[in-house]
N, C-alpha and C positions, 0 to 999 in steps of 0.2 A: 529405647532404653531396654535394658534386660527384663528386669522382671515387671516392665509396664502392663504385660496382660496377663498375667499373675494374680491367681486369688490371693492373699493372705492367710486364708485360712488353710492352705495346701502345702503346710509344713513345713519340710527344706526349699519347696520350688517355691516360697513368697521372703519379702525380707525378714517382718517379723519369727517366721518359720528359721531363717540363717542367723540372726540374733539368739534366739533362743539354742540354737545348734551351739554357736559357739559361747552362751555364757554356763550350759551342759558340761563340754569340754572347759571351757575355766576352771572350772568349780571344781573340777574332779582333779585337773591339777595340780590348785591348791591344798585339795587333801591327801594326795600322794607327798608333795613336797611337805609341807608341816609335818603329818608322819615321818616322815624319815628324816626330814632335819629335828625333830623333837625325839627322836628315838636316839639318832646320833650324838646331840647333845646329855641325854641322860643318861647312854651308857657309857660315855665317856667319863660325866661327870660321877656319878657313882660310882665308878671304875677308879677312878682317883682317890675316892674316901676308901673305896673296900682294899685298895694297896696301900693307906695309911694305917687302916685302923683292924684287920684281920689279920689271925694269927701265921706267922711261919711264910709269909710276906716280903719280899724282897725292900719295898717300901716303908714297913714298919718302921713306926715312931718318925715319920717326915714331917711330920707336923702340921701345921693348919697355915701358914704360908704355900707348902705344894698344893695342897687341900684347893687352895684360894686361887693359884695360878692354873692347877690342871681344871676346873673349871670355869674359867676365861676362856682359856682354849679352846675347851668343849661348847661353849657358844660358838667359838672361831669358825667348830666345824661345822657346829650344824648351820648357821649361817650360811656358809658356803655350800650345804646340802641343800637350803630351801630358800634361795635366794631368788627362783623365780614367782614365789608367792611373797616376795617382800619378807620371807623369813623374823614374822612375828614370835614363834616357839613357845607361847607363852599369853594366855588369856589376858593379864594385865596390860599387857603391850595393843594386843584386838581390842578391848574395851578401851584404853584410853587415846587410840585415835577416832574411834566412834566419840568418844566425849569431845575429841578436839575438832570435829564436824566435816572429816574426810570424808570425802563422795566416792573414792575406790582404793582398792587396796591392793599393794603389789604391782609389781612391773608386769601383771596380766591385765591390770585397772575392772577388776571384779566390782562390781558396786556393791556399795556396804547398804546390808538390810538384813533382817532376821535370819534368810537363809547363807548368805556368806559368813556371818557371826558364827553362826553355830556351826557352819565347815571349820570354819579355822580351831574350833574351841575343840571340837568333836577329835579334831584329828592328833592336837595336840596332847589331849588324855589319851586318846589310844597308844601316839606314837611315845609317850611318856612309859606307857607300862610296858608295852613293849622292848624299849630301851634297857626297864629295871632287870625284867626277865634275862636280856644276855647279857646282865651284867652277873648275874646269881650264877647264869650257863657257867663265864668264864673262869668264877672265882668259887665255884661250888666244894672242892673238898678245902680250900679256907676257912669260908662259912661253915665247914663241919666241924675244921680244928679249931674255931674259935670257940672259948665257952661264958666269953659273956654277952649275954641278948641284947645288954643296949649299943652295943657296936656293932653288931646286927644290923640294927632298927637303925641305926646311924648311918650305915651304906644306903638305904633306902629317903629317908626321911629328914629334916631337920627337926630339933629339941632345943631348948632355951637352956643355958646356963645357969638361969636364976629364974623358976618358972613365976612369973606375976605375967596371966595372962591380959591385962590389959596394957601392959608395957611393953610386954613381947609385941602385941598389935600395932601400938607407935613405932617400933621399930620396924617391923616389916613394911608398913605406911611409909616411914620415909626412906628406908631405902628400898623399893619400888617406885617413889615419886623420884627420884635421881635416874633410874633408871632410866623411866617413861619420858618426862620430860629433854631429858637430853637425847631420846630416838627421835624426838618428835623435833627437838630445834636442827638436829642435823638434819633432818626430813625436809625442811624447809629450805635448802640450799644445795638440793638434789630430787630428782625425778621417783626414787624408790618411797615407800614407807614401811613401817618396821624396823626390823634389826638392822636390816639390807641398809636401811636409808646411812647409817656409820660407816659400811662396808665390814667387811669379818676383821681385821686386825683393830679399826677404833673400838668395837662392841668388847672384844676380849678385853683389853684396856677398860674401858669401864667398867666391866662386870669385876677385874681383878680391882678394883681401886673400889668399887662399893664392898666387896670383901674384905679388904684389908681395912677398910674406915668405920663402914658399919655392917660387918660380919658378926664380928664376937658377940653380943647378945643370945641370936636367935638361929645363928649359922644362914642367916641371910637367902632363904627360898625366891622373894623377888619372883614369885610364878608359882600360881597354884597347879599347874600341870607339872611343873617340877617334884613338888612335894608332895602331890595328892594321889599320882600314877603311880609313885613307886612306890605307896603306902599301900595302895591294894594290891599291887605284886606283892608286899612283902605278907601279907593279910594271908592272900589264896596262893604264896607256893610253898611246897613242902620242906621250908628251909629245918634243917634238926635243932631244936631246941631255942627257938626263935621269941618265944615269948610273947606278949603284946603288942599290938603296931599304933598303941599309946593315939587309941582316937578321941581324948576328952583335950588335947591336945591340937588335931589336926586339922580343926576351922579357923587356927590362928592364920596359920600360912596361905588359906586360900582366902580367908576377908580381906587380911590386912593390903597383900597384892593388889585386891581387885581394888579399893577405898585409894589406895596410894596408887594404881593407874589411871580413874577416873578424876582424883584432884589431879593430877600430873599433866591429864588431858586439857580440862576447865581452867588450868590456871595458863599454860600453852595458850589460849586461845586471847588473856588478859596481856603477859607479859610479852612473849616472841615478836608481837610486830614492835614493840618499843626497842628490845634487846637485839633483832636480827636483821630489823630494816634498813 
């Protein structure tokens, strides 16, 4: 046998040493992938509001149907950018297959425990704000000609229509739990987990149908790396006349995700084998 007179404690030349080498290179994988499939989906998607809602805009006045479709899309793509980590893009999605008692994650099969979690989570804020940044690059003297700060704050962030923050919370709970739970039952009737487990064109499809259903409330975050990365881009960059980035506001969209992916996960675990088997 190869490595039968092999210490194990001798690094790359014992098995446990080649285990640890490649769940090294997993891990970093994964954080490259989630970054830049979370980057690509935020500046796409914030890309889409800041061509609805910024002044002298080609875009202007498209409304909250484009709004709803060019961010499907922009799932689409980043999906397809991070499709070899199971392209989760989105902590609600990590958390509630951790609730739904997955042993790895992604078509790398990373095993889930504190340090993969917090890859996935970690990378997803980064590649969030990074996202927002060239989104502000691409559309920067927009954002100058604009002169109202909450369409600003609106490229960056979502806001409620009718602020009652304990209803905005029900709201981003249940369209997160629609989310979660439908990644998780297509999951079940494919080898991927995550967004991946849809493929890029069914995930677009849903994300545009939880927008068009239950958007109008709270403009529908559904992922607190969506709403919370591009709230501190908008915080720390020198946008002109930007105003507030309205944070007595922005624990809504990162509880309510997380609540509505972890039931989403727990309930997955009750319902799916009745509904899928």
């Amino acid at each position: 046998m190869l490595f039968a007179n092999r210490s194990p404690q001798r690094g790359s030349f014992g098995i446990p040493g080649l285990i640890r080498k490649v769940l090294v290179e997993n891990i970093g994988a994964v954080f490259v992938s989630e970054l830049v499939g979370t980057a690509m989906l935020v500046l796409l998607g914030t890309g889409v509001v800041a061509n609805v809602a910024l002044a002298k805009n080609k875009g202007l006045g498209g409304g909250f149907l484009m709004v709803t479709i060019g961010w499907g899309f922009a799932v689409f793509a980043g999906v397809m950018v991070a499709y070899r980590s199971g392209g989760h893009l989105n902590p609600a999605v990590t958390l509630g297959l951790v609730a739904h008692g997955d042993s790895t994650f992604g078509n790398l099969e990373v095993p889930v425990n504190a340090v993969s979690v917090l890859t996935y989570i970690g990378a997803q804020m980064i590649g969030a704000v990074l996202g927002a940044v060239a989104c502000w690059l691409a559309y920067k003297q927009h954002f100058d000609a604009e002169p109202d700060p909450a369409n600003k704050l609106g490229v960056f962030s979502t806001g409620p229509a009718i602020r009652s923050y304990g209803w905005n919370l029900v709201t981003e709970i249940i369209g997160t739990f629609v989310l979660v739970f439908v990644v998780i039952a297509f999951g079940r009737q494919g080898e991927a987990s995550g967004l991946a487990a849809l493929g890029p064109l069914p995930v677009a499809l849903l994300v545009i149908v939880i927008g068009t259903s239950l958007g109008g409330p709270t403009g529908y975050a559904i992922n607190p790396a969506r709403d919370l990365g591009p709230r501190i881009a908008h915080f720390i960059l020198p946008i002109k006349g930007k105003g507030g980035s309205d944070w007595a506001y922005s624990w809504v969209p990162v509880v309510g995700p997380v609540i509505g992916g972890l039931l989403a996960g727990w309930a997955a675990l009750l319902l799916l084998p009745l509904l899928t088997s």
